[in-house]
C-alpha positions as CSV (number, residue, x, y, z in Angstrom):
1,X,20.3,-12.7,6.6
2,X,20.0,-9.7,4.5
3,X,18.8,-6.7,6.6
4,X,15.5,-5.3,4.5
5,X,14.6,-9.8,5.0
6,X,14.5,-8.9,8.9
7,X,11.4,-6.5,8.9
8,X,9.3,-9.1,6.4
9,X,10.4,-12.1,8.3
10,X,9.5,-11.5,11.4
11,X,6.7,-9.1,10.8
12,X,4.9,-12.0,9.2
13,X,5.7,-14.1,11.8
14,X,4.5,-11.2,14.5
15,X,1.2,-11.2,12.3
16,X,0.5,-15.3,12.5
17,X,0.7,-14.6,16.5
18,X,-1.9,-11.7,16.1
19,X,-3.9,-14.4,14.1
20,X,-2.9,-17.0,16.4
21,X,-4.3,-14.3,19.7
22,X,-7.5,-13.2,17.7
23,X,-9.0,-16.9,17.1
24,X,-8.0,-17.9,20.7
25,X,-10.1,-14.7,21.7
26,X,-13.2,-16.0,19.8
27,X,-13.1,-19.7,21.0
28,X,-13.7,-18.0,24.2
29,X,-16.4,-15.2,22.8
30,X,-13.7,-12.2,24.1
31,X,-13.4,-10.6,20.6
32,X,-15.8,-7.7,21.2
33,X,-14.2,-6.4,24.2
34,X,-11.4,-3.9,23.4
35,X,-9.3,-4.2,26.6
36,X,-8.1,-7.4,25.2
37,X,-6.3,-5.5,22.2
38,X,-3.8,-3.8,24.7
39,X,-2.2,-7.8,24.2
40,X,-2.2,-6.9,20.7
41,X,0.7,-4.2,21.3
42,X,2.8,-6.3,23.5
43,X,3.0,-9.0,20.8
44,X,4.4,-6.0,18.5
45,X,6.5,-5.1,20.8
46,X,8.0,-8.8,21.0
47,X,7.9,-9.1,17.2
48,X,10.1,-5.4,17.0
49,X,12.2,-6.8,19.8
50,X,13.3,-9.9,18.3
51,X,13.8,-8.4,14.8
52,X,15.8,-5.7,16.3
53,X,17.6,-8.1,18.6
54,X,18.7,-10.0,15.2
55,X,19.8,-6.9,13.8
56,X,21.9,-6.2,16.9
57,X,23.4,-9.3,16.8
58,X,24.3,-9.2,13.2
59,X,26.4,-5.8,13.4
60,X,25.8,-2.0,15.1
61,X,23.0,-0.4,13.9
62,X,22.1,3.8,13.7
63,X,18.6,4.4,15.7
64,X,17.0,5.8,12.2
65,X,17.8,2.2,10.8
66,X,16.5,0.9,14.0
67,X,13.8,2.6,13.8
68,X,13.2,1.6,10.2
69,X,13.4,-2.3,11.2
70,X,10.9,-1.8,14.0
71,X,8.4,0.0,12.4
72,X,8.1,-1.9,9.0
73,X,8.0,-5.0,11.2
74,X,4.9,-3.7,13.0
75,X,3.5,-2.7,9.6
76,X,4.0,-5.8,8.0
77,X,2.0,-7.4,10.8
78,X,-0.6,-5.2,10.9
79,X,-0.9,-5.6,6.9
80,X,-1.2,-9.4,7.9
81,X,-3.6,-9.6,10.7
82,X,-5.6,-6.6,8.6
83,X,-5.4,-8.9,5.6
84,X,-6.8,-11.6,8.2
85,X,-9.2,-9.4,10.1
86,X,-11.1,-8.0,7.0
87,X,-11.9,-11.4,5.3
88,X,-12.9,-12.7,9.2
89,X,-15.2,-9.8,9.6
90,X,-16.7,-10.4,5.9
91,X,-17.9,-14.2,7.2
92,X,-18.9,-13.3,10.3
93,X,-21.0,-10.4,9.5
94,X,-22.2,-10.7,13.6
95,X,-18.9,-10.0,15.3
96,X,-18.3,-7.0,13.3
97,X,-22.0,-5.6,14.1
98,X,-21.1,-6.7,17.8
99,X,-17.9,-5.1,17.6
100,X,-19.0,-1.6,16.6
101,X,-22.0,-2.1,18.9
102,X,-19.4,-2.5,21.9
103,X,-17.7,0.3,20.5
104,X,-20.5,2.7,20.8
105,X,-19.9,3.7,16.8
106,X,-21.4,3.7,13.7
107,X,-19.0,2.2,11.7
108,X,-19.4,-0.4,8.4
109,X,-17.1,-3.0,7.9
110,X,-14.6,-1.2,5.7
111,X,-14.3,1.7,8.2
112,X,-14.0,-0.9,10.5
113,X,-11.1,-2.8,9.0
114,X,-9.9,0.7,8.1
115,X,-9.6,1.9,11.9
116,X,-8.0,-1.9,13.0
117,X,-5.3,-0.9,10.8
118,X,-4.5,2.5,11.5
119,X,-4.3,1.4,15.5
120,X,-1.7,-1.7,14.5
121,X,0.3,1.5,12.8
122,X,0.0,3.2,15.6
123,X,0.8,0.6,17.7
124,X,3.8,-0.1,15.9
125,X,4.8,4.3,15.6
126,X,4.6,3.8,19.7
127,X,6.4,0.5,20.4
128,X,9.3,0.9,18.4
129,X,11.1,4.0,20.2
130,X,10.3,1.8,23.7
131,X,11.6,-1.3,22.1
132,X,14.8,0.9,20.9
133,X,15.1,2.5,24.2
134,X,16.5,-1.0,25.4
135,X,19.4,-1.6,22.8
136,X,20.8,2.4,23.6
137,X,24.7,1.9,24.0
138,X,24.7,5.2,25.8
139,X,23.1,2.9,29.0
140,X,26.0,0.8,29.7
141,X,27.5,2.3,32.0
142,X,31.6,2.0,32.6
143,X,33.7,2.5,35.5
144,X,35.4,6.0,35.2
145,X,38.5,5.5,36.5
């Protein structure tokens, strides 16, 4: 698998389990409370982990190339579940007024969509140096005699 396939590949796949997390939340009417989006980073974080985990397996990797895998995986699933979330909040004009009214803001839908994807990219800015943090060579530690 050719290395700049990683980040697409399981970005989009990272983004189907946002979907996938989203509709589960509004079969059971959670989508308006925003402690339930603190899930939204741990599925990142396992979409950065496995696509960093394939790079490892495939060959050594620098942490700036590391980096660079993790963090276009994140975007590319925010840039999905965005994609996702902005045509869901366009037929279900309620749960977006519901949302912002949970939220305490005055927000349209656009702003709204706007601010869902600058906290996936921040999500995904955060979770790639912790994901990193567990691939560090440095860590392993030898005998020194």
């Amino acid at each position: 698998m050719k290395k700049h396939n990683l980040p697409l590949k399981y970005g989009i796949g990272t983004g189907l389990v946002l979907i996938f997390y989203f509709l589960v939340l509004s079969a059971v009417n959670l989508t308006t409370s925003p402690i339930y989006s603190i899930v939204n980073a741990l599925i990142c974080g396992v979409g950065v982990f496995f696509a960093i985990n394939k790079l490892n397996n495939l060959r050594e990797f620098s942490y700036q190339e590391g980096f660079g895998i993790g963090f276009l995986t994140g975007f590319y699933a925010t840039l999905v579940f965005t994609i996702f979330f902005g045509i869901y909040s366009l037929y279900h004009a309620s749960f977006a007024k519901s949302l912002v009214a949970e939220l305490g803001l005055d927000l349209n839908s656009g702003m709204l969509v706007f601010v869902e994807a600058f906290l996936g990219l921040l999500s995904a800015l955060i979770v790639t140096p912790i994901v990193l943090l567990i691939f560090k060579s440095s860590w392993k530690v030898e005998n020194p005699t």
